[in-house]
N, C-alpha and C positions, 0 to 999 in steps of 0.2 A: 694844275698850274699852267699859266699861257705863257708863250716868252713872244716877243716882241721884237724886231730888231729892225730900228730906221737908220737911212743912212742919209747923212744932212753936212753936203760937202762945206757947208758955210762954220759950221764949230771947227774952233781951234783946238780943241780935247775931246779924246769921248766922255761921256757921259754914262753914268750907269744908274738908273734910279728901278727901284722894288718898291712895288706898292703893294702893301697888304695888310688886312684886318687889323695883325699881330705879330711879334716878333717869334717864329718859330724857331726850331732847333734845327729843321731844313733852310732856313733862312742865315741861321747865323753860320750854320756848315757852307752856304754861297758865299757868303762874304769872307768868311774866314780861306776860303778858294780863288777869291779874286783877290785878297793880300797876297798870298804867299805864291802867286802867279809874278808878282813884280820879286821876285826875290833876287839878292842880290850878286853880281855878278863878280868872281872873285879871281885872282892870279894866282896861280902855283905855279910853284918852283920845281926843275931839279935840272940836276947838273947847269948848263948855261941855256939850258931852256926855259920858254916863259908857258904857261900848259895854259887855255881854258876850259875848264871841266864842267858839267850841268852837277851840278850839286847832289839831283839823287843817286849821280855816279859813285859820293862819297860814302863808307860806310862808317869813319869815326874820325875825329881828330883825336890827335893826344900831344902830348908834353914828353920830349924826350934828348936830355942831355941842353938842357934849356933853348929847343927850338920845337916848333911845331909844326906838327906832319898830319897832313889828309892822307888816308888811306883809302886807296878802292877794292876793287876785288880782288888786282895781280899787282898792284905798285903802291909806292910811299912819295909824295910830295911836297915839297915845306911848304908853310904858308907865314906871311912874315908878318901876323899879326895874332894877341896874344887872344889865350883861352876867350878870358873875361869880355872881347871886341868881338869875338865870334859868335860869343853867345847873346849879346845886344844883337846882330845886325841877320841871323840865319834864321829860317823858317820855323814854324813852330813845332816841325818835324823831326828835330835836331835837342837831344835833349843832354842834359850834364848829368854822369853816370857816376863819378867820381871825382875827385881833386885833380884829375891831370886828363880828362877822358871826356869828350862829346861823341854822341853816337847821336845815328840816324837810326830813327825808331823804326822807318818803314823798312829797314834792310835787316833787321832783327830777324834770325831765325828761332831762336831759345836761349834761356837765359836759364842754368843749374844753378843753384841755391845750395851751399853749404851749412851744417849746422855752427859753423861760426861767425855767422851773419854775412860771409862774401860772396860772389858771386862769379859767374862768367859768363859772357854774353857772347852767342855764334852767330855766325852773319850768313848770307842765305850765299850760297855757293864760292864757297871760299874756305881754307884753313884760319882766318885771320880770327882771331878771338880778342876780346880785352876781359878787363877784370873789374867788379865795382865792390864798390864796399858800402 
């Protein structure tokens, strides 16, 4: 593969074009790398702080006492927009593990499996665990 990069101060946007035979699976993993590069930029909460955090900081949201909380590795942060808006607008690295529960896939460290179908999911350097079902 060649990569190319002009720099042409008369465009008002960059531009990104790939030109190739065919649509590969290294192809669609770049693109699917330069969406989730614009990801979206969010506000957390706590106390009468306003926080901005990089998202792969986060390692789950959840629903709890009908507010919801991004958690990282040492803190909890509300976020004041529901499940259902997070999971429209968050990267593809962000998945729904349960009915009250978004995790971030890439902060996954194991995930134990019970024999009655539930589960629990640990996060890489942290006590913080959640639950799925």
């Amino acid at each position: 593969m060649k990569l190319r990069i002009e720099i042409d101060s008369n465009l008002e946007e960059t531009e990104i074009i790939i030109k190739a035979a065919a649509l590969t699976d290294e192809i669609a993993d770049l693109q699917r790398l330069l969406q989730e590069s614009k990801s979206p930029r969010l506000i957390f909460y706590k106390g009468t702080g306003e926080y901005y955090l990089d998202l792969s900081e986060i390692l789950f949201f959840e629903t709890e006492d009908s507010k919801i909380y991004a958690h990282t590795q040492k803190d909890a942060y509300e976020v004041r927009l529901k499940l259902y808006e997070l999971e429209s607008i968050l990267p593809r690295y962000f998945s729904r593990v349960s009915k009250s529960t978004i995790a971030n896939i890439r902060q996954i460290y194991s995930v134990d499996k019970s024999f009655s179908g539930t589960g629990t999911i640990s996060f890489y350097q942290t006590h913080k665990e959640v639950h799925v079902s």
